[in-house]
N, C-alpha and C positions, 0 to 999 in steps of 0.2 A: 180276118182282120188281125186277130191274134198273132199266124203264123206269119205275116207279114211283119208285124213290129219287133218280131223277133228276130226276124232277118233282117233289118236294119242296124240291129247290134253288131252283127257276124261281120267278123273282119275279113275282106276280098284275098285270096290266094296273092301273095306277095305285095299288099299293100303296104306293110308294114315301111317298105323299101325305100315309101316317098317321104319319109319323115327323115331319110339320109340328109338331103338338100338344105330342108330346114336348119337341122343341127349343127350342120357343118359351121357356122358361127361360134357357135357354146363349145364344140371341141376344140377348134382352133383356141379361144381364149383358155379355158380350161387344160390344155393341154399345154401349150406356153407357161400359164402360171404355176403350175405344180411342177417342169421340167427346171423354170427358172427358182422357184421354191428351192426346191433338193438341193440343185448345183449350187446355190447361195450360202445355203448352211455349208457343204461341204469344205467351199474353197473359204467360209472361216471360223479359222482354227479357237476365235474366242469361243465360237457356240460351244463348244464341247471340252470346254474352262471351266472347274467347279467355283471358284474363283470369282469372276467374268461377271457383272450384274446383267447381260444378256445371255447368257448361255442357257443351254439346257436345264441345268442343276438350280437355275435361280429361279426359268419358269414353272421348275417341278415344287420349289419349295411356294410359290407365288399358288399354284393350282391347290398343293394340300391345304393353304389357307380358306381357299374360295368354293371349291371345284363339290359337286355330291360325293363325287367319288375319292375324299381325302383320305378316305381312312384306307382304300388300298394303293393311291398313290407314296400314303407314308414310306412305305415299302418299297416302293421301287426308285427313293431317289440314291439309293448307292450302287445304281447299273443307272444312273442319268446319262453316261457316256454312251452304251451301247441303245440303250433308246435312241438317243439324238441320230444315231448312225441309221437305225433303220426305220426312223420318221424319215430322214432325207433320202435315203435310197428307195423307200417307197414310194414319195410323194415323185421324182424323179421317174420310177418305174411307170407310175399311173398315169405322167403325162405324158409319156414314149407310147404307151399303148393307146391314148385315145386319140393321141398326133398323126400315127401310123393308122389307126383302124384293126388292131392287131389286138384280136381276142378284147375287143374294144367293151360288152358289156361284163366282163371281169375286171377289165382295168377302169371301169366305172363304180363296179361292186367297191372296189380298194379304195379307190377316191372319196368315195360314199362315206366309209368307216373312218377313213382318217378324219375327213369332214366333221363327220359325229366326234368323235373321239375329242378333237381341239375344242369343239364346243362343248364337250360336258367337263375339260378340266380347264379351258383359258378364258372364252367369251361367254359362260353360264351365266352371270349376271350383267349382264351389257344391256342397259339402261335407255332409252326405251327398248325390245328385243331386236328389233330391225338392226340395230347398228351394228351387232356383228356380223363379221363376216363369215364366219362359220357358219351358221345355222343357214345363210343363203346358198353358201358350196353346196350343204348337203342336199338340197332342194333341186340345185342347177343338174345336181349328179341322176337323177331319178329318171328323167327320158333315153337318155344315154344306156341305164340299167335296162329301161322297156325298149327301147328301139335298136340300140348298140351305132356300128356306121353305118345301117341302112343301106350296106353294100356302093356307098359314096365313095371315092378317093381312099379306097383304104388294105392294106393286106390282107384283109379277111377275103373282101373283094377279088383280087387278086385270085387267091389259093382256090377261091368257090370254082372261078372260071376255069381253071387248072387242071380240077377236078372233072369239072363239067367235060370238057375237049377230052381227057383222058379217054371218058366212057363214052364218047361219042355225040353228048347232047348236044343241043345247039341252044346258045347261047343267046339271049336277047333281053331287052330293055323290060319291066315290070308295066303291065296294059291291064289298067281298072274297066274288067267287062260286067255288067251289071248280069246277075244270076239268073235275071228272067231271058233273058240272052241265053242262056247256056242250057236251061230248060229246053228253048224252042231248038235250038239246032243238034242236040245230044241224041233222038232220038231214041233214047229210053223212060224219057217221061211220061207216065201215067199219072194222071190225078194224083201230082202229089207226091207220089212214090215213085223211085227208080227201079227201073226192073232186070240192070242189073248188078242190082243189088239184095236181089231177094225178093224185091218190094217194100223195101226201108222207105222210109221218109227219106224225101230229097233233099240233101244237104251239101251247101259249099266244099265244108270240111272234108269228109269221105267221097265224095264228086267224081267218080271215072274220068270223067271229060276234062279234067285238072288236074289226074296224076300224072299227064306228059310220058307217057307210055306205060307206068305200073299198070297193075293188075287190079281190077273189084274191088275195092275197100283195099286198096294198100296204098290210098293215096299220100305223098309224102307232107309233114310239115316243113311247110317253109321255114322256120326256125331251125328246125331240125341242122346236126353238124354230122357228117359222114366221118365214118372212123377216116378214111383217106386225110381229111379236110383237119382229123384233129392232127394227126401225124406230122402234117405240112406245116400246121400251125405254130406245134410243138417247138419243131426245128426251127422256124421263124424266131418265137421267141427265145431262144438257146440262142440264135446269131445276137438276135438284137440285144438281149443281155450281156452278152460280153461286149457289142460295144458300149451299151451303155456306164456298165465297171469301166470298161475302158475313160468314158469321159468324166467319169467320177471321180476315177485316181486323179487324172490331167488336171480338174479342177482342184483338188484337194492340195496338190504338190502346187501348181502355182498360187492357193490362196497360201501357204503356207511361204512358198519361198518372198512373195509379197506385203504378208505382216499380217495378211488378211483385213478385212470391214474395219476401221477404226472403232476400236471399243471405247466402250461410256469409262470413264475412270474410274479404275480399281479403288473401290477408295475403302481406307484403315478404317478397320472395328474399330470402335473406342469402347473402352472398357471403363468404368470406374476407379481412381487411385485412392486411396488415404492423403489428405494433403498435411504436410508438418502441423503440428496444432499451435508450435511458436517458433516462434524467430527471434534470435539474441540476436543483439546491435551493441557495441561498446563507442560511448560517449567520452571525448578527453575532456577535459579539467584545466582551462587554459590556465589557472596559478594557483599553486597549493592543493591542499588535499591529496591522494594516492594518485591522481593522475587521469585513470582511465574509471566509469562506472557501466558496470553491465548494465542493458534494459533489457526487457523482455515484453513483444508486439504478440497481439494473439492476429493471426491474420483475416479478414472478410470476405463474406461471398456474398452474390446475392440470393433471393430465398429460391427454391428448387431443389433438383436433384442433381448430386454429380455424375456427369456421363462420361468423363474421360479430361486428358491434359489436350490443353487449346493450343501447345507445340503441334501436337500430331496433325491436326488442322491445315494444308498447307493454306496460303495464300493464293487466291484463285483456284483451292479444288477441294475436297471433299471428305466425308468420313461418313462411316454409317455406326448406328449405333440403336439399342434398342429404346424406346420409350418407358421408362420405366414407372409410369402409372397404367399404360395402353397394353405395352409389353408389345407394341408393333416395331414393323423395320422403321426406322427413320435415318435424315439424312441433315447434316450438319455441314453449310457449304461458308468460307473466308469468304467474303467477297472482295475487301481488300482491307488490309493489314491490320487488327482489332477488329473487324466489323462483321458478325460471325450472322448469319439464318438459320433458321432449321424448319425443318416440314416430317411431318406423315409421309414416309416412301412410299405408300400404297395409291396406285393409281385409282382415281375415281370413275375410272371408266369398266374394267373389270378386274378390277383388284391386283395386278403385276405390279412389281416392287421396280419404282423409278432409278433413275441413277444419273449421276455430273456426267455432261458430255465437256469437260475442260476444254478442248478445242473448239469449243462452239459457244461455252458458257450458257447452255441451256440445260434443262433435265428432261429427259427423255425414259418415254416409257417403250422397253423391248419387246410388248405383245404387239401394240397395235399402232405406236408410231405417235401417240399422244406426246407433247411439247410443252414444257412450262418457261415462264420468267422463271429463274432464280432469285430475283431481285425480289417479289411478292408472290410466288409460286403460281400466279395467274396463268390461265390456258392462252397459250399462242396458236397450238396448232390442234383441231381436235385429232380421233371421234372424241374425247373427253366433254363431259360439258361443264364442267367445273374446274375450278384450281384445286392444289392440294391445300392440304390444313395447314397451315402455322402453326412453330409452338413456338413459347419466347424462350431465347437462350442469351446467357451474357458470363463473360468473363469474369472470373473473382480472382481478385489480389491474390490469390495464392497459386495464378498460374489455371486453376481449374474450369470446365466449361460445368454452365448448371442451367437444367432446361426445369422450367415453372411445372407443375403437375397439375 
C-alpha cells in the first residue's frame, strides 16, 4: 500500500508536456504584457527624464520613501537612467522569450525577479495586498518556471525535434501509460524489482522500457537539455536578440521623433522668498503743506508657511513644493486666476508621488494609473481607494503663497 502511494506522486515520463496547453493562455498574456511594457517605456523619452514626475528617477525617489529596500535604493538613484534602460529591455526580453517558447523557463526566471523586484520597491504597501499587481505577476510567473512551454508552440519545441531527427529518433506526441502497464509488458519485472537492473526496485524514473533505446539505468530525464539542443538554442537567442535591439531602437527613435506619451506637467519647485517687510506709498497734499507725504504699509499674509511667489503658479497648472511641517512632495495647482489648491503628492494607494496632467486637468499617479479631481483631490479613477489630503493654501498681499501647518 505504501509503495503504491508513493507512486501516485511520481510524475509519468513526459507528463510534464501536457501542462503546455494549459499555459499557453498565461504566456500569451504575459508575454504581450512585458513585450508591450519595455517597448512603452522605450519609445518614451519622458521615462528617462530626471526632471519628468513620471520617469524613472521620480519612481526611484517615490520607492526610497516607501520601499524596505530604501536604504539601498538611495544609492542608485544617480544611474536611474541606466536602470530604466535595462528594466525595459528586460521586461521586453522576457516576453520575446515566453512569446517564442525560447529558453522559456529562464525567461520566466527573469520575469519572476523583475515581478518581485517592482513589488518590493513600487506596490509594497498596496492596501489591501491583492491590489497590486506585482505581487500577482510574480505568482502568474511560477508554473511557467516548473513547466516552461511544455514543448507547445514554441522554439524550444522546435530545436528538441531538430535534435531528435538529427540522431535519428522518432518523434511523437507525449502518451500518459499508467506504470502498471509497463510492469506487465517489460518483461523484467520480478516482485517488485527490475532485473535489469540489478534487481533495484522498480521505478518510472530509471525504467529500461522508457529510456527509448538508452542503456540500464541511463534512462534520460525529460527535462534534461542536450548540449546540441543548448547550442541551437543559444544561436536562437543571439538571432532573436538582435532583433529584438532592433525593435528597441525602432521604438525608441519613433517615440522620440513623436514627442513620446504626453507627460504629466513639469511643474516649478517653489522655493520659499523673503517677502519686502514694507512698502512706501507717497500721498499728495491737494493745498499747502510740502505737497507730497511718505507712508509706510507693513504688508499681510495669511497664517502658515511661505512656500514660494504665487507668480510661478501658472494658471491652469502646477508647482510642486515640499510641505514644510510633513516635509512631504506636495503639489500646488491655480485652478483659475487667484484660486490656488494644494494636496499631499503622495498617492494613497502605494506611495508614488502624483503630478498635473494640464491637458486633462487631472492628477494622475505614474505607478499605477490612480486619478484624482484637482478640484477636491477626490478618487476618480482607482486602484486608489481614497483622495489625497488637502492642505489650505491662500495668497498673501505680498504676492506670496502660505500653506497652514
Amino acid at each position: 500500500m505504501a509503495r503504491s502511494r508513493r507512486q501516485l506522486a511520481v510524475m509519468a515520463p513526459k507528463d510534464y508536456s501536457l501542462a503546455g496547453w494549459a499555459l499557453l493562455p498565461l504566456r500569451a498574456f504575459l508575454g504581450v504584457t512585458f513585450c508591450f511594457a519595455g517597448l512603452q517605456k522605450l519609445a518614451n523619452p519622458n521615462f528617462f527624464k530626471s526632471a519628468d514626475p513620471t520617469g524613472i528617477y521620480a519612481q526611484l525617489i517615490a520607492a526610497v520613501r516607501i520601499s524596505p529596500l530604501h536604504s539601498l535604493l538611495g544609492h542608485l538613484l544617480r544611474f536611474s537612467t541606466p536602470i530604466g534602460v535595462l528594466i525595459a529591455l528586460g521586461e521586453l526580453a522576457v516576453g520575446l522569450g515566453v512569446l517564442l517558447g525560447l529558453w522559456t523557463r529562464v525567461a520566466a526566471l527573469g520575469g519572476a525577479i523583475l515581478s518581485l523586484m517592482l513589488f518590493l520597491t513600487v506596490s509594497y504597501h498596496s492596501s489591501p495586498y491583492y491590489t497590486g499587481a506585482d505581487i500577482v505577476f510574480f505568482f502568474a510567473w511560477l508554473p511557467l518556471i516548473l513547466a516552461g512551454a511544455g514543448g507547445v508552440l514554441s522554439v524550444d519545441a522546435v530545436i528538441a525535434a531538430r535534435v531528435r531527427h538529427e540522431q535519428g529518433m522518432r518523434a511523437g506526441p507525449p502518451v500518459v501509460v499508467p506504470f502498471s502497464v509497463i510492469q506487465r509488458v517489460c518483461g523484467q519485472y520480478d516482485r517488485g524489482r527490475c532485473q535489469a537492473m540489478g534487481g533495484s526496485r522498480c521505478d518510472p524514473g530509471p525504467c529500461p522500457f522508457l529510456a527509448a533505446g538508452g542503456q540500464p539505468g541511463q534512462a534520460a530525464n525529460p527535462g534534461d537539455m542536450t548540449r546540441r539542443e543548448l547550442v541551437l538554442g543559444g544561436a536562437a537567442v543571439a538571432g532573436f536578440g538582435v532583433a529584438g535591439l532592433v525593435a528597441a531602437g525602432a521604438a525608441a527613435g519613433i517615440g522620440r521623433a513623436v514627442g513620446g506619451a504626453k507627460p504629466l506637467q513639469q511643474a516649478v519647485q517653489l522655493s520659499p522668498t523673503k517677502p519686502s517687510q514694507t512698502t512706501t506709498t507717497t500721498t499728495t497734499t491737494p493745498t499747502g503743506g510740502s505737497g507730497t507725504t511718505p507712508s509706510t504699509t507693513t504688508p499681510t499674509h495669511p497664517p502658515g508657511h511661505n512656500i514660494g511667489p504665487a507668480k510661478d503658479v501658472p494658471v491652469g497648472g502646477s508647482a510642486a513644493f515640499t510641505d514644510p511641517t510633513t516635509h512631504t512632495p506636495s503639489l500646488v495647482i491655480q485652478l483659475t486666476k487667484g484660486q490656488f489648491v494644494a494636496y499631499d503628492a503622495i498617492c494613497p494607494h502605494a506611495g508614488c508621488t502624483v503630478g498635473f496632467v494640464a491637458s486633462q486637468q487631472i492628477i494622475a499617479c505614474p505607478c499605477h494609473g490612480s486619478e484624482f479631481n484637482p478640484d477636491n483631490g477626490d478618487v476618480v479613477q482607482g486602484p486608489a481607494a481614497r483622495g489625497l489630503n488637502r492642505l489650505t493654501v491662500a495668497e498673501g498681499s505680498d504676492g506670496q503663497l502660505y500653506v497652514e501647518g
